[in-house]
C-alpha positions as CSV (number, residue, x, y, z in Angstrom):
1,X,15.4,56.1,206.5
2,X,18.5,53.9,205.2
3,X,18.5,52.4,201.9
4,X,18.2,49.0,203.5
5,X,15.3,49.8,205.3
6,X,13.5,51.4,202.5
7,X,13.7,48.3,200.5
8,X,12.0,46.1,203.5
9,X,9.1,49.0,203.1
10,X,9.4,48.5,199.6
11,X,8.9,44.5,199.4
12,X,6.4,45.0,202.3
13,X,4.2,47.1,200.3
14,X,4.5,45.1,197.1
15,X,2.8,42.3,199.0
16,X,-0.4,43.9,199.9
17,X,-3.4,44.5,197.9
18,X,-5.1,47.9,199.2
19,X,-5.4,50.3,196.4
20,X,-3.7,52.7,199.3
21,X,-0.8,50.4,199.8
22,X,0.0,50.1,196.1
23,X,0.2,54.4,195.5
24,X,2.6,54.1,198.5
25,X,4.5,51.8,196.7
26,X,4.8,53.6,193.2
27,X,5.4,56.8,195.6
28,X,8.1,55.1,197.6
29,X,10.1,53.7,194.4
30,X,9.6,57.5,192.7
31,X,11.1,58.8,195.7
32,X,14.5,56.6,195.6
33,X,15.0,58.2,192.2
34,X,16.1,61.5,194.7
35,X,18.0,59.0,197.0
36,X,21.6,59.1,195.4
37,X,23.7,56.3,194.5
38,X,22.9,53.6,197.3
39,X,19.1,54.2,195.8
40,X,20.4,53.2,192.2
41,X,22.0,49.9,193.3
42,X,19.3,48.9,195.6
43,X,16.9,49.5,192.3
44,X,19.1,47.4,190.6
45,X,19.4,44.9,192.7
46,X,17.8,41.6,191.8
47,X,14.9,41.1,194.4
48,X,13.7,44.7,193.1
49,X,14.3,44.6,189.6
50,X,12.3,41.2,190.2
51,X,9.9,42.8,191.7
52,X,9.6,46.0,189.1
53,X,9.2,43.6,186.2
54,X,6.5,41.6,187.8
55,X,4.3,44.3,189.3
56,X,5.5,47.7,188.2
57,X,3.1,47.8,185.1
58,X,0.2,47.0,186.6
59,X,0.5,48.9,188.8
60,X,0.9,52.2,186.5
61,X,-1.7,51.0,184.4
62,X,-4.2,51.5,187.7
63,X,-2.6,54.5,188.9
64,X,-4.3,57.9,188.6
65,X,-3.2,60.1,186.4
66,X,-1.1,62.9,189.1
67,X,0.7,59.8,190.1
68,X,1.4,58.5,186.6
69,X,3.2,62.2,186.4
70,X,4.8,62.2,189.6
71,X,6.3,59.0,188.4
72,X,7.2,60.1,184.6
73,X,8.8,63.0,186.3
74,X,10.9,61.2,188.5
75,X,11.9,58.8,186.4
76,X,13.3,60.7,183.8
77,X,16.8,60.3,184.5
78,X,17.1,57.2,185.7
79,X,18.7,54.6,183.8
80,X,17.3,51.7,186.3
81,X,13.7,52.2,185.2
82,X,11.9,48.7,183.0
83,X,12.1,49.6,179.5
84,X,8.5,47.9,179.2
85,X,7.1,50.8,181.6
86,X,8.9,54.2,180.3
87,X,7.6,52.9,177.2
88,X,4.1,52.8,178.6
89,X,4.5,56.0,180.1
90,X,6.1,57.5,176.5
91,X,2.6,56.7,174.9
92,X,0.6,58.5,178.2
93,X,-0.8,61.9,178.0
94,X,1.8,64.1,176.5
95,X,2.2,66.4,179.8
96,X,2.9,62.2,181.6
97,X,5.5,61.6,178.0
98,X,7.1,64.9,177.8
99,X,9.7,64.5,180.7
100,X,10.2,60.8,179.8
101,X,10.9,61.5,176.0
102,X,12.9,64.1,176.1
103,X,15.3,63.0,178.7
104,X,15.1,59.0,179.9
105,X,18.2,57.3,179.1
106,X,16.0,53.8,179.1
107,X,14.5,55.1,175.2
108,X,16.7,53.8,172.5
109,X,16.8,55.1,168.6
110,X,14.2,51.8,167.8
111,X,11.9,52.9,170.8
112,X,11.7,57.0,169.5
113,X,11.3,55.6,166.1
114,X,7.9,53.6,167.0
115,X,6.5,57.1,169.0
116,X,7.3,58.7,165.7
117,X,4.8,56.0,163.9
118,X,2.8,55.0,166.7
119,X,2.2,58.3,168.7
120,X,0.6,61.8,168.3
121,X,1.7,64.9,166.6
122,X,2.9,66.5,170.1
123,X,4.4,63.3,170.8
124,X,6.4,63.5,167.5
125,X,7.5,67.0,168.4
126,X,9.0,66.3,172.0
127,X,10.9,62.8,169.7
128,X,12.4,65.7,167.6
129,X,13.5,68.0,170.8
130,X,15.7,64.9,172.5
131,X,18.6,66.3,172.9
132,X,21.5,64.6,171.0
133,X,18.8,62.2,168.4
134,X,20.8,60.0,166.4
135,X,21.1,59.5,162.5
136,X,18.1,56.8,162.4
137,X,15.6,58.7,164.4
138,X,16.3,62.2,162.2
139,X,16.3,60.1,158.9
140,X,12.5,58.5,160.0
141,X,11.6,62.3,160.8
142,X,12.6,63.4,157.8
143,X,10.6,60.3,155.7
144,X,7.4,61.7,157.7
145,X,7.5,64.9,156.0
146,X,5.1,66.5,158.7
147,X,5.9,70.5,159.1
148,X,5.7,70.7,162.5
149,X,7.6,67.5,163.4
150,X,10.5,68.7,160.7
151,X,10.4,72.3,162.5
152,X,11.3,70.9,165.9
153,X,14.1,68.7,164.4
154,X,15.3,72.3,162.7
155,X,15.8,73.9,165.7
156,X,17.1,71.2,167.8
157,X,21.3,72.2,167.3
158,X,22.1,68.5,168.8
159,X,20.6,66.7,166.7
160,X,22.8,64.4,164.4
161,X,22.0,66.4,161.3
162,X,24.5,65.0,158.5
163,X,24.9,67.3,155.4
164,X,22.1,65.1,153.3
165,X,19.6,65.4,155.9
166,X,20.6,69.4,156.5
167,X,19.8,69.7,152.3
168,X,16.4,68.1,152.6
169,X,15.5,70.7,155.3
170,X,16.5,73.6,153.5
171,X,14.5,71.8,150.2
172,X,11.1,71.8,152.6
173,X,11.9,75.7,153.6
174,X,10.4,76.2,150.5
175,X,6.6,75.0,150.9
176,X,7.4,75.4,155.1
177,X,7.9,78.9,156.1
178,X,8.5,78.0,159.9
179,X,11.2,75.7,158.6
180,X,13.6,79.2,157.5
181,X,13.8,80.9,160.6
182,X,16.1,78.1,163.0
183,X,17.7,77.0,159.6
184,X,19.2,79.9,159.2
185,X,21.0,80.1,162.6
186,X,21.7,76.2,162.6
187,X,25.3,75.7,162.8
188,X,25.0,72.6,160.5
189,X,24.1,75.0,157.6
190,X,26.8,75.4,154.9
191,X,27.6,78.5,152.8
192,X,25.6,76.4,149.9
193,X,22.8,75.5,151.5
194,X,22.5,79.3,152.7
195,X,22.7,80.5,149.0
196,X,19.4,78.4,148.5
197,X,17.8,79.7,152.0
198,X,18.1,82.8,150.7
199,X,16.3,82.4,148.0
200,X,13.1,81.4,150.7
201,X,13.5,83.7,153.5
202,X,12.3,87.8,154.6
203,X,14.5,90.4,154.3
204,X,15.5,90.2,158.1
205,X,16.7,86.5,157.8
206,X,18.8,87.1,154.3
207,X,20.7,90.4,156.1
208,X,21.2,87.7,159.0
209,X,22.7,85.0,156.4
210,X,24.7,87.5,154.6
211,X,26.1,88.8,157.8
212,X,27.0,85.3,158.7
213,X,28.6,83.3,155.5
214,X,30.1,86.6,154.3
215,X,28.0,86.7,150.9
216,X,27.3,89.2,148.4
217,X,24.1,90.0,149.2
218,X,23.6,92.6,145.7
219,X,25.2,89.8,143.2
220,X,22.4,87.0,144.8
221,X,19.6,89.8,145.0
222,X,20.2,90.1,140.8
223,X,20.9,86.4,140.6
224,X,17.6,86.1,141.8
225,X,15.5,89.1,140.3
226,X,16.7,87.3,136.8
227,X,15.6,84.1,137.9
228,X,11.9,85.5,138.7
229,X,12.1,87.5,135.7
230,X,13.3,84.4,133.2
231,X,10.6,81.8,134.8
232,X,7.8,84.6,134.3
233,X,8.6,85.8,130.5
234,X,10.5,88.8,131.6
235,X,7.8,90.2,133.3
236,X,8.4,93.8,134.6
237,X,8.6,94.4,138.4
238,X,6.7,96.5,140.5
239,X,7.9,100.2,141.4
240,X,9.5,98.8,144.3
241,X,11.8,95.8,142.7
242,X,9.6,92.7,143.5
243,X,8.4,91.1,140.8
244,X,4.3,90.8,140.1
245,X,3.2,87.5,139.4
246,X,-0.3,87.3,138.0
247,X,-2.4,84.8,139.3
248,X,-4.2,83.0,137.5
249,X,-8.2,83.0,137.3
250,X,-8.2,79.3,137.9
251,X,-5.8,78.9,140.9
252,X,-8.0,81.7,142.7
253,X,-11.3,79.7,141.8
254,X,-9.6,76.7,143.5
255,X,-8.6,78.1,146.7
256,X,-12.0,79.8,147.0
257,X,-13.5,76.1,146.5
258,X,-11.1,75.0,149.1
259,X,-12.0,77.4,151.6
260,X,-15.8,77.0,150.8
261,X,-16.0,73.3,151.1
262,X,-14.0,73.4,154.5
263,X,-16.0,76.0,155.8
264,X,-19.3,73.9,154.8
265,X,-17.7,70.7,156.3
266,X,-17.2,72.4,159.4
267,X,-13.4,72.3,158.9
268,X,-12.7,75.8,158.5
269,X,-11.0,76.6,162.0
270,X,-8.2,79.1,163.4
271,X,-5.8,76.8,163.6
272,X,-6.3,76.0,159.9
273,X,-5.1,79.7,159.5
274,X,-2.3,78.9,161.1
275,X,-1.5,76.1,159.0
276,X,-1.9,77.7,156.0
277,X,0.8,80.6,156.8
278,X,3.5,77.4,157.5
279,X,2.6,75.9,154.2
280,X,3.6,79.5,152.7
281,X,-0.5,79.9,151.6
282,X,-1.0,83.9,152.5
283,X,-3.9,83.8,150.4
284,X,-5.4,80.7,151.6
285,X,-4.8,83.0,155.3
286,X,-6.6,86.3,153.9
287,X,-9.9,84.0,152.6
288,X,-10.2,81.8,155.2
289,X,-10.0,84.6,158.1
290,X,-12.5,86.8,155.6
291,X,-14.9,83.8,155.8
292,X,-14.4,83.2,159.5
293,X,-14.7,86.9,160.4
294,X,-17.4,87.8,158.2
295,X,-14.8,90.1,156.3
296,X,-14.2,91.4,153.1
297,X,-11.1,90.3,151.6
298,X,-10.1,93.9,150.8
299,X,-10.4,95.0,154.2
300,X,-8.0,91.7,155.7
301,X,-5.4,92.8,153.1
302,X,-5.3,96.3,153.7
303,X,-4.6,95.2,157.7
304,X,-1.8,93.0,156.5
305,X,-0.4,95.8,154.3
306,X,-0.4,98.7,156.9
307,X,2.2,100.0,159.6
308,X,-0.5,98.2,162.6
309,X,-0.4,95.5,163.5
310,X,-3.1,95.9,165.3
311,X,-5.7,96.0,162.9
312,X,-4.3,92.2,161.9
313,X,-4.6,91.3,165.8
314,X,-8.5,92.8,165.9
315,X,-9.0,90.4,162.8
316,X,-8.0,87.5,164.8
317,X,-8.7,88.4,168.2
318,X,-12.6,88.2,166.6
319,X,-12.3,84.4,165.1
320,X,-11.1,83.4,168.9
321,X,-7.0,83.3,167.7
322,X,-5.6,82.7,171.5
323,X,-3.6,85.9,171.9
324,X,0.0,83.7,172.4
325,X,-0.6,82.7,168.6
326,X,-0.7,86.1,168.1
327,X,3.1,86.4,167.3
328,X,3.7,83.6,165.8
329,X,1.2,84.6,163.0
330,X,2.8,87.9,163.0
331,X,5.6,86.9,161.9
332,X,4.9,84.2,159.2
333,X,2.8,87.3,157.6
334,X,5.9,89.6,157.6
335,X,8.1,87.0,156.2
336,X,5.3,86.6,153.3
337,X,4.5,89.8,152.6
338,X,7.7,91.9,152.6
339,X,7.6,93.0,155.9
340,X,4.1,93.8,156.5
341,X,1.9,94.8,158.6
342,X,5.0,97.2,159.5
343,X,5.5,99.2,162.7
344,X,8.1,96.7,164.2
345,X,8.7,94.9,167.8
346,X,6.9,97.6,169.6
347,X,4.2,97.9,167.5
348,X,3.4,94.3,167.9
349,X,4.0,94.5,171.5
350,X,1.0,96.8,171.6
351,X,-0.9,94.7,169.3
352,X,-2.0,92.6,172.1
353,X,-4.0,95.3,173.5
354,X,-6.6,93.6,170.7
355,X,-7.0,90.5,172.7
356,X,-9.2,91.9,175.8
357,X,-10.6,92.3,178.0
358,X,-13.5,93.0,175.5
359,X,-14.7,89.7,173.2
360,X,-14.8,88.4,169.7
361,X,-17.8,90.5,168.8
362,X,-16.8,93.6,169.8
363,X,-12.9,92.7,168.6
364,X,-14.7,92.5,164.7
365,X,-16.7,95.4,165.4
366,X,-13.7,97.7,165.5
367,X,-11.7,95.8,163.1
368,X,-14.9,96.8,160.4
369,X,-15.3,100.1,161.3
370,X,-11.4,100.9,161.4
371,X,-11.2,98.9,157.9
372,X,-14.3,100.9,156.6
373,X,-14.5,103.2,153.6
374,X,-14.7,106.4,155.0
375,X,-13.1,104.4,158.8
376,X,-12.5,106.3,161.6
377,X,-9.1,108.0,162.0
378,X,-8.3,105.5,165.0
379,X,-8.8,102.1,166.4
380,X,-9.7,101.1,169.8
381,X,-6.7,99.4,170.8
382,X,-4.6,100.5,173.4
Protein backbone atom coordinates (compact mmCIF):
# COMPACT_ATOMS: atom_id res chain seq x y z
CA UNK A 1 0.00 0.00 0.00
CA UNK A 2 1.42 3.61 -0.98
CA UNK A 3 1.87 6.20 1.46
CA UNK A 4 -0.98 8.16 0.02
CA UNK A 5 -3.29 5.43 0.30
CA UNK A 6 -2.39 4.63 3.80
CA UNK A 7 -3.25 8.02 4.95
CA UNK A 8 -7.03 7.78 3.25
CA UNK A 9 -7.06 4.39 5.57
CA UNK A 10 -5.76 6.37 8.16
CA UNK A 11 -8.35 9.47 8.15
CA UNK A 12 -11.08 6.78 7.29
CA UNK A 13 -10.52 4.96 10.41
CA UNK A 14 -10.17 8.05 12.63
CA UNK A 15 -13.82 8.74 11.73
CA UNK A 16 -15.42 5.76 13.08
CA UNK A 17 -16.27 4.79 16.44
CA UNK A 18 -16.04 0.76 16.78
CA UNK A 19 -13.68 -0.07 19.50
CA UNK A 20 -12.33 -2.49 16.41
CA UNK A 21 -11.83 0.37 14.14
CA UNK A 22 -9.97 2.46 16.58
CA UNK A 23 -7.00 -0.62 17.37
CA UNK A 24 -6.84 -0.57 13.60
CA UNK A 25 -6.09 2.85 13.72
CA UNK A 26 -3.32 2.95 16.57
CA UNK A 27 -2.01 -0.31 14.66
CA UNK A 28 -1.98 1.36 11.29
CA UNK A 29 -0.09 4.66 12.52
CA UNK A 30 2.47 2.12 14.71
CA UNK A 31 3.13 0.45 11.50
CA UNK A 32 4.11 3.72 9.36
CA UNK A 33 6.90 4.03 12.06
CA UNK A 34 8.55 0.88 9.76
CA UNK A 35 7.50 2.70 6.49
CA UNK A 36 10.67 4.88 5.71
CA UNK A 37 10.87 8.33 4.93
CA UNK A 38 7.58 8.96 2.80
CA UNK A 39 5.90 7.48 6.28
CA UNK A 40 7.72 10.44 8.32
CA UNK A 41 6.40 13.28 6.20
CA UNK A 42 3.04 11.95 5.71
CA UNK A 43 3.09 11.79 9.83
CA UNK A 44 4.07 15.11 9.78
CA UNK A 45 1.97 16.39 7.56
CA UNK A 46 -0.73 18.72 8.87
CA UNK A 47 -4.15 16.85 8.35
CA UNK A 48 -2.28 13.94 10.53
CA UNK A 49 -0.50 15.79 13.03
CA UNK A 50 -4.11 17.39 13.28
CA UNK A 51 -5.52 14.36 13.63
CA UNK A 52 -2.73 12.79 16.26
CA UNK A 53 -3.25 15.81 18.52
CA UNK A 54 -6.99 15.58 18.65
CA UNK A 55 -7.53 11.78 18.96
CA UNK A 56 -4.28 10.08 19.58
CA UNK A 57 -4.55 10.30 23.47
CA UNK A 58 -7.71 9.07 23.82
CA UNK A 59 -7.27 6.68 22.13
CA UNK A 60 -4.08 5.20 24.05
CA UNK A 61 -5.76 5.91 27.13
CA UNK A 62 -8.54 3.08 26.01
CA UNK A 63 -6.17 0.83 24.47
CA UNK A 64 -5.32 -2.46 26.00
CA UNK A 65 -2.27 -2.80 27.43
CA UNK A 66 -0.32 -5.31 24.28
CA UNK A 67 -1.23 -2.50 22.11
CA UNK A 68 -0.16 0.31 24.41
CA UNK A 69 3.41 -1.76 23.94
CA UNK A 70 3.20 -2.46 20.45
CA UNK A 71 2.84 1.24 20.21
CA UNK A 72 5.74 2.34 22.87
CA UNK A 73 7.87 0.02 20.92
CA UNK A 74 7.30 1.46 17.76
CA UNK A 75 7.48 4.73 18.56
CA UNK A 76 10.61 4.86 20.13
CA UNK A 77 12.53 6.30 17.46
CA UNK A 78 10.39 8.42 15.96
CA UNK A 79 10.87 12.02 16.30
CA UNK A 80 7.10 12.76 14.70
CA UNK A 81 5.36 11.25 17.75
CA UNK A 82 2.96 14.15 20.16
CA UNK A 83 5.11 14.98 23.05
CA UNK A 84 1.61 14.95 25.14
CA UNK A 85 1.41 10.98 24.32
CA UNK A 86 5.24 9.61 24.70
CA UNK A 87 4.82 11.34 27.83
CA UNK A 88 1.73 9.42 28.65
CA UNK A 89 3.29 6.33 27.63
CA UNK A 90 6.73 7.36 29.78
CA UNK A 91 4.51 7.11 33.06
CA UNK A 92 2.79 3.49 31.72
CA UNK A 93 3.92 0.22 33.09
CA UNK A 94 7.59 0.19 32.96
CA UNK A 95 7.90 -2.86 30.40
CA UNK A 96 5.18 0.10 27.98
CA UNK A 97 8.08 3.19 29.34
CA UNK A 98 11.23 1.22 28.97
CA UNK A 99 11.66 1.49 25.09
CA UNK A 100 10.20 5.05 25.14
CA UNK A 101 12.62 6.42 27.94
CA UNK A 102 15.51 5.07 26.93
CA UNK A 103 15.43 5.95 23.34
CA UNK A 104 12.54 8.54 22.00
CA UNK A 105 13.99 11.62 20.67
CA UNK A 106 10.43 13.42 21.61
CA UNK A 107 11.77 13.40 25.70
CA UNK A 108 13.60 16.55 26.55
CA UNK A 109 16.04 17.14 29.78
CA UNK A 110 12.61 19.01 31.55
CA UNK A 111 10.53 15.87 30.55
CA UNK A 112 13.29 13.06 32.17
CA UNK A 113 13.55 15.36 35.01
CA UNK A 114 9.64 15.12 36.03
CA UNK A 115 9.90 10.97 35.59
CA UNK A 116 12.72 11.38 38.01
CA UNK A 117 10.23 13.18 40.55
CA UNK A 118 7.06 11.96 39.40
CA UNK A 119 7.71 8.23 38.45
CA UNK A 120 8.87 4.92 40.07
CA UNK A 121 12.07 3.64 41.18
CA UNK A 122 12.42 1.43 37.85
CA UNK A 123 11.31 4.29 36.00
CA UNK A 124 14.25 6.37 37.59
CA UNK A 125 16.68 3.71 36.61
CA UNK A 126 15.83 3.42 32.75
CA UNK A 127 16.00 7.97 33.15
CA UNK A 128 19.59 7.16 34.29
CA UNK A 129 20.46 4.44 31.32
CA UNK A 130 19.48 7.16 28.34
CA UNK A 131 22.12 7.19 26.50
CA UNK A 132 23.94 10.51 26.19
CA UNK A 133 21.73 12.39 29.52
CA UNK A 134 22.64 15.85 29.79
CA UNK A 135 24.13 17.94 32.73
CA UNK A 136 20.57 18.88 34.17
CA UNK A 137 19.08 15.52 34.29
CA UNK A 138 22.56 13.85 35.97
CA UNK A 139 22.68 16.95 38.47
CA UNK A 140 18.67 16.11 39.55
CA UNK A 141 19.90 12.31 39.89
CA UNK A 142 22.50 13.16 41.91
CA UNK A 143 20.11 15.65 44.33
CA UNK A 144 17.90 12.37 44.68
CA UNK A 145 20.56 10.49 46.43
CA UNK A 146 18.67 7.04 45.79
CA UNK A 147 21.37 4.07 45.48
CA UNK A 148 19.94 2.38 42.84
CA UNK A 149 19.15 5.40 40.65
CA UNK A 150 22.91 6.75 41.29
CA UNK A 151 24.27 3.10 40.35
CA UNK A 152 22.60 3.24 36.86
CA UNK A 153 23.91 6.78 36.21
CA UNK A 154 27.56 5.11 37.35
CA UNK A 155 27.55 2.83 34.83
CA UNK A 156 26.05 4.67 32.09
CA UNK A 157 29.76 5.82 30.16
CA UNK A 158 27.56 8.62 28.07
CA UNK A 159 26.34 10.24 30.46
CA UNK A 160 27.49 13.97 30.77
CA UNK A 161 29.31 13.35 34.00
CA UNK A 162 31.41 16.66 34.65
CA UNK A 163 34.35 16.37 37.17
CA UNK A 164 32.00 17.75 40.24
CA UNK A 165 29.33 15.31 39.63
CA UNK A 166 32.07 12.28 38.97
CA UNK A 167 33.42 13.48 42.90
CA UNK A 168 30.04 13.23 44.40
CA UNK A 169 29.79 9.59 43.06
CA UNK A 170 32.96 8.47 44.27
CA UNK A 171 31.88 10.36 47.86
CA UNK A 172 28.53 7.89 47.84
CA UNK A 173 30.93 4.70 47.08
CA UNK A 174 31.43 5.01 50.46
CA UNK A 175 27.96 4.16 52.19
CA UNK A 176 27.02 2.43 48.37
CA UNK A 177 29.03 -0.60 47.68
CA UNK A 178 27.30 -1.21 44.15
CA UNK A 179 28.41 2.31 43.37
CA UNK A 180 32.54 1.07 43.32
CA UNK A 181 32.37 -1.51 40.86
CA UNK A 182 31.36 0.69 37.32
CA UNK A 183 33.24 3.68 38.96
CA UNK A 184 36.18 2.13 38.81
CA UNK A 185 36.17 1.33 34.96
CA UNK A 186 34.31 4.78 34.17
CA UNK A 187 36.48 6.67 31.89
CA UNK A 188 35.38 9.95 33.60
CA UNK A 189 37.39 8.84 36.75
CA UNK A 190 40.58 10.79 37.35
CA UNK A 191 43.89 9.59 38.98
CA UNK A 192 42.40 11.59 42.23
CA UNK A 193 39.24 10.45 42.44
CA UNK A 194 40.77 6.79 42.13
CA UNK A 195 43.19 7.45 45.11
CA UNK A 196 39.87 7.95 47.18
CA UNK A 197 38.07 4.78 45.40
CA UNK A 198 40.66 2.87 46.57
CA UNK A 199 40.32 3.56 49.83
CA UNK A 200 36.34 1.85 49.38
CA UNK A 201 36.80 -0.95 47.13
CA UNK A 202 37.88 -5.17 47.38
CA UNK A 203 41.05 -6.21 46.62
CA UNK A 204 40.09 -7.25 43.01
CA UNK A 205 38.88 -3.64 42.04
CA UNK A 206 42.18 -1.76 43.77
CA UNK A 207 44.64 -4.34 41.56
CA UNK A 208 42.21 -3.15 38.70
CA UNK A 209 42.71 0.73 39.63
CA UNK A 210 46.34 0.29 40.19
CA UNK A 211 46.80 -1.43 36.97
CA UNK A 212 44.98 1.35 35.28
CA UNK A 213 46.21 4.98 36.74
CA UNK A 214 49.68 3.49 37.24
CA UNK A 215 49.71 3.90 41.18
CA UNK A 216 51.72 2.70 43.91
CA UNK A 217 49.68 0.31 45.22
CA UNK A 218 52.25 -0.59 48.60
CA UNK A 219 52.74 3.43 49.42
CA UNK A 220 48.51 3.83 49.39
CA UNK A 221 48.11 0.31 51.20
CA UNK A 222 50.49 2.07 54.25
CA UNK A 223 48.89 5.39 53.62
CA UNK A 224 45.87 3.78 54.53
CA UNK A 225 46.84 1.06 57.27
CA UNK A 226 48.04 4.45 59.21
CA UNK A 227 44.96 6.13 58.59
CA UNK A 228 42.80 3.05 60.21
CA UNK A 229 45.43 2.79 62.75
CA UNK A 230 45.41 6.84 63.76
CA UNK A 231 41.41 7.12 63.68
CA UNK A 232 41.24 3.86 66.04
CA UNK A 233 44.07 4.81 68.75
CA UNK A 234 46.78 2.79 67.13
CA UNK A 235 44.99 -0.22 67.45
CA UNK A 236 46.96 -3.35 66.47
CA UNK A 237 45.94 -5.39 63.33
CA UNK A 238 44.86 -8.73 62.95
CA UNK A 239 47.51 -11.55 62.00
CA UNK A 240 46.69 -11.00 58.55
CA UNK A 241 47.17 -6.96 58.16
CA UNK A 242 43.44 -5.70 58.42
CA UNK A 243 42.83 -3.82 61.21
CA UNK A 244 40.09 -5.06 64.07
CA UNK A 245 37.69 -2.61 64.88
CA UNK A 246 35.70 -3.32 68.06
CA UNK A 247 32.20 -2.79 67.87
CA UNK A 248 30.68 -1.31 70.20
CA UNK A 249 27.93 -2.93 72.69
CA UNK A 250 25.53 -0.20 71.71
CA UNK A 251 25.69 -0.15 67.87
CA UNK A 252 25.17 -4.08 68.01
CA UNK A 253 22.03 -3.51 70.41
CA UNK A 254 20.70 -1.11 67.69
CA UNK A 255 20.90 -3.07 64.71
CA UNK A 256 19.43 -6.09 66.61
CA UNK A 257 16.45 -3.54 67.50
CA UNK A 258 16.37 -2.69 63.87
CA UNK A 259 16.07 -6.04 62.60
CA UNK A 260 13.58 -7.07 65.39
CA UNK A 261 11.14 -4.23 64.82
CA UNK A 262 11.15 -4.94 60.97
CA UNK A 263 10.83 -8.37 61.35
CA UNK A 264 7.70 -7.71 63.83
CA UNK A 265 6.25 -5.12 61.35
CA UNK A 266 6.35 -7.48 58.67
CA UNK A 267 9.13 -5.56 56.86
CA UNK A 268 11.83 -7.96 57.20
CA UNK A 269 12.05 -9.31 53.56
CA UNK A 270 14.90 -10.68 51.06
CA UNK A 271 15.14 -7.91 49.29
CA UNK A 272 15.83 -5.92 52.39
CA UNK A 273 19.04 -8.23 52.52
CA UNK A 274 19.83 -7.06 49.50
CA UNK A 275 19.64 -3.58 50.38
CA UNK A 276 21.52 -3.79 53.32
CA UNK A 277 24.79 -5.29 51.40
CA UNK A 278 24.44 -1.81 48.93
CA UNK A 279 24.36 0.31 51.91
CA UNK A 280 27.69 -1.49 52.95
CA UNK A 281 25.61 -3.15 56.25
CA UNK A 282 27.17 -6.89 56.32
CA UNK A 283 25.98 -7.19 59.65
CA UNK A 284 22.65 -5.88 59.21
CA UNK A 285 22.90 -8.99 56.13
CA UNK A 286 24.11 -11.87 58.64
CA UNK A 287 20.98 -10.83 61.34
CA UNK A 288 18.46 -10.32 59.13
CA UNK A 289 19.02 -13.64 56.97
CA UNK A 290 19.63 -15.51 60.73
CA UNK A 291 16.10 -14.22 61.59
CA UNK A 292 14.58 -14.97 58.24
CA UNK A 293 16.15 -18.52 58.13
CA UNK A 294 15.73 -19.44 61.51
CA UNK A 295 19.69 -19.42 61.80
CA UNK A 296 22.13 -18.85 64.23
CA UNK A 297 24.34 -16.03 63.59
CA UNK A 298 27.42 -18.15 64.02
CA UNK A 299 26.46 -20.52 61.57
CA UNK A 300 25.56 -17.46 58.62
CA UNK A 301 29.08 -16.21 59.33
CA UNK A 302 30.97 -19.21 59.13
CA UNK A 303 29.19 -19.71 55.45
CA UNK A 304 30.35 -16.17 54.49
CA UNK A 305 33.79 -16.95 55.80
CA UNK A 306 34.47 -20.35 54.08
CA UNK A 307 35.93 -21.46 50.51
CA UNK A 308 31.82 -22.37 49.42
CA UNK A 309 29.83 -20.55 48.33
CA UNK A 310 27.47 -22.82 48.44
CA UNK A 311 26.70 -22.96 51.91
CA UNK A 312 25.89 -18.91 51.45
CA UNK A 313 23.56 -19.87 48.41
CA UNK A 314 21.67 -22.81 50.71
CA UNK A 315 21.21 -19.84 53.21
CA UNK A 316 19.38 -17.96 50.75
CA UNK A 317 18.01 -20.36 48.55
CA UNK A 318 15.82 -21.21 52.00
CA UNK A 319 14.42 -17.36 52.57
CA UNK A 320 13.09 -17.65 48.79
CA UNK A 321 16.42 -15.35 47.34
CA UNK A 322 15.48 -15.85 43.37
CA UNK A 323 18.53 -17.69 42.25
CA UNK A 324 19.53 -14.61 39.56
CA UNK A 325 20.17 -12.46 42.84
CA UNK A 326 22.25 -14.99 43.70
CA UNK A 327 25.46 -13.35 42.17
CA UNK A 328 24.79 -10.15 42.74
CA UNK A 329 24.82 -10.89 46.61
CA UNK A 330 27.88 -12.90 46.02
CA UNK A 331 29.75 -10.40 45.22
CA UNK A 332 28.76 -7.37 47.48
CA UNK A 333 29.74 -10.11 50.37
CA UNK A 334 33.22 -10.72 48.81
CA UNK A 335 33.79 -7.04 48.39
CA UNK A 336 32.82 -6.70 52.27
CA UNK A 337 34.49 -9.35 53.72
CA UNK A 338 37.92 -9.63 52.12
CA UNK A 339 37.12 -11.92 49.57
CA UNK A 340 34.93 -14.36 51.19
CA UNK A 341 33.05 -16.98 50.88
CA UNK A 342 36.28 -17.99 48.66
CA UNK A 343 36.55 -20.64 45.98
CA UNK A 344 36.23 -18.20 42.98
CA UNK A 345 34.06 -17.94 39.51
CA UNK A 346 33.69 -21.62 39.40
CA UNK A 347 32.85 -22.13 42.75
CA UNK A 348 30.06 -19.79 42.46
CA UNK A 349 29.04 -21.14 39.14
CA UNK A 350 28.22 -24.35 41.07
CA UNK A 351 26.65 -22.58 43.82
CA UNK A 352 23.52 -22.41 41.98
CA UNK A 353 23.11 -26.03 42.26
CA UNK A 354 21.49 -24.69 45.89
CA UNK A 355 18.53 -23.21 44.14
CA UNK A 356 16.54 -26.54 42.99
CA UNK A 357 14.90 -28.42 42.13
CA UNK A 358 14.33 -29.18 45.83
CA UNK A 359 12.51 -26.09 48.09
CA UNK A 360 13.08 -23.57 50.78
CA UNK A 361 12.61 -26.24 53.46
CA UNK A 362 14.74 -28.72 52.42
CA UNK A 363 17.37 -25.76 51.07
CA UNK A 364 17.66 -24.74 55.20
CA UNK A 365 17.67 -28.21 56.20
CA UNK A 366 21.05 -28.84 54.60
CA UNK A 367 22.32 -25.44 55.18
CA UNK A 368 21.86 -26.54 59.29
CA UNK A 369 23.15 -29.73 59.14
CA UNK A 370 26.19 -28.71 56.96
CA UNK A 371 26.69 -25.60 59.44
CA UNK A 372 26.19 -28.01 62.50
CA UNK A 373 28.68 -28.60 65.32
CA UNK A 374 29.80 -31.89 64.68
CA UNK A 375 28.18 -31.18 60.46
CA UNK A 376 28.58 -33.62 57.99
CA UNK A 377 31.80 -33.66 55.92
CA UNK A 378 29.60 -32.56 52.75
CA UNK A 379 26.72 -30.64 51.52
CA UNK A 380 24.10 -31.67 49.25
CA UNK A 381 24.73 -29.46 46.46
CA UNK A 382 25.82 -30.49 43.23
Amino acid sequence: MSVAAKADEILGLAKSRTPADRERLLLAIADLCDAGEGARALMTSPPIQSLLNSIFMDLVVEAERDIRARLAHKLARADWAPPALVNVLALDDIEIARPIIAGSPVLRDHDLVRLLVEATIEHQIEVARRPNLGPPVVAAILQQHEPAVLTALAGNFTAQVNPHDMGRLVAESERIVALRAPLSHHPALTDDLARKLYVWVGQSMRQALVARFRMDAAALDAALGESVREAHGGQPSSADGAFVVHREGEREEMEAQLLAKLNAAGQLRPGYLLRALREGKLDLFVGGLAILGGFEQAQVRRALNSDRPELLALACASVSIDRSVFPTILELIRDLNGGRPGGGAEAARRAGGAFGPFGAEVAGAAFRQALAPAGSTSCPVD
